[in-house]
C-alpha positions as a printed NumPy array, in Angstrom:
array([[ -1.201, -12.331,  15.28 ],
       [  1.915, -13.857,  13.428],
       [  5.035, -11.367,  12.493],
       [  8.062, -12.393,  10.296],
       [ 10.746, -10.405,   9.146],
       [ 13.346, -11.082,   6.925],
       [ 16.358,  -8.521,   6.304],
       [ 18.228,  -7.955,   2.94 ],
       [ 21.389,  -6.965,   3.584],
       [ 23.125,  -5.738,   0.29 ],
       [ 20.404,  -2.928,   0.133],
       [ 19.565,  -2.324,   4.111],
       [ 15.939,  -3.813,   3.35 ],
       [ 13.393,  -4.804,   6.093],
       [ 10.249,  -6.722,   4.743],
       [  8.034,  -7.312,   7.881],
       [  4.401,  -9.413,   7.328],
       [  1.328,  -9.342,   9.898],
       [ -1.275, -10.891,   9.803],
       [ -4.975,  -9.266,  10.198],
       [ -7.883, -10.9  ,  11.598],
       [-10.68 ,  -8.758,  10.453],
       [-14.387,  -9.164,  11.17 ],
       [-16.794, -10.049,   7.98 ],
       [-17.745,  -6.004,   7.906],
       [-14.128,  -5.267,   8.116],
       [-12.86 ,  -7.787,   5.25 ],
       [-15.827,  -6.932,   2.99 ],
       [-15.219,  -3.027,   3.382],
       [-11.214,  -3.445,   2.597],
       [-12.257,  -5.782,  -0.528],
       [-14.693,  -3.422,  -2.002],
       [-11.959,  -0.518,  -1.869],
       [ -9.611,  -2.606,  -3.246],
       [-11.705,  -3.418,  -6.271],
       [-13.358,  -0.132,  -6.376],
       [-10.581,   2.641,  -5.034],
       [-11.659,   6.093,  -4.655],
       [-10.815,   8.865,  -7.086],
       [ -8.035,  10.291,  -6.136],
       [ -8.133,  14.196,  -5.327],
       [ -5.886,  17.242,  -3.771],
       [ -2.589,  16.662,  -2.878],
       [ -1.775,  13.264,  -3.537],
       [ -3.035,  13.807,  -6.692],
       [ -1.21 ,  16.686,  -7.712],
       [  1.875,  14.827,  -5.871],
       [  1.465,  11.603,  -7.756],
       [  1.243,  14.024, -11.542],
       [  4.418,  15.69 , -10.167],
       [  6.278,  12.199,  -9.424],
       [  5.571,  11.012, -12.937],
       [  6.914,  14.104, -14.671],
       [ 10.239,  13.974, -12.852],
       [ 10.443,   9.933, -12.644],
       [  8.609,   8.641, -15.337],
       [  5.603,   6.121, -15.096],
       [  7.316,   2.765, -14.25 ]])
């Protein structure tokens, strides 16, 4: 496993990358929920609807 990181100073940012080594079940599994993500329900939901009316979409 290979970790960078890279800190941006002006505003207190860390970026940090890994890299996965997944097995073929693995990779196939976190491609298909990628392309096909479930619907989202409870909480998050309502939290995300929430967000959006006080932020705005972008």
């Amino acid at each position: 496993m290979s970790e960078t990181s890279n800190q941006n100073t002006s505003d207190n940012l860390e970026i940090t990358q890994e890299r996965l080594v997944l097995s073929d079940r693995d990779r196939d599994l976190f491609i298909s929920v990628m392309e096909n993500p479930p619907e989202l329900k409870g909480k998050l939901k309502d939290a995300i609807h929430k967000y959006i009316e006080q932020y705005g979409k972008s």
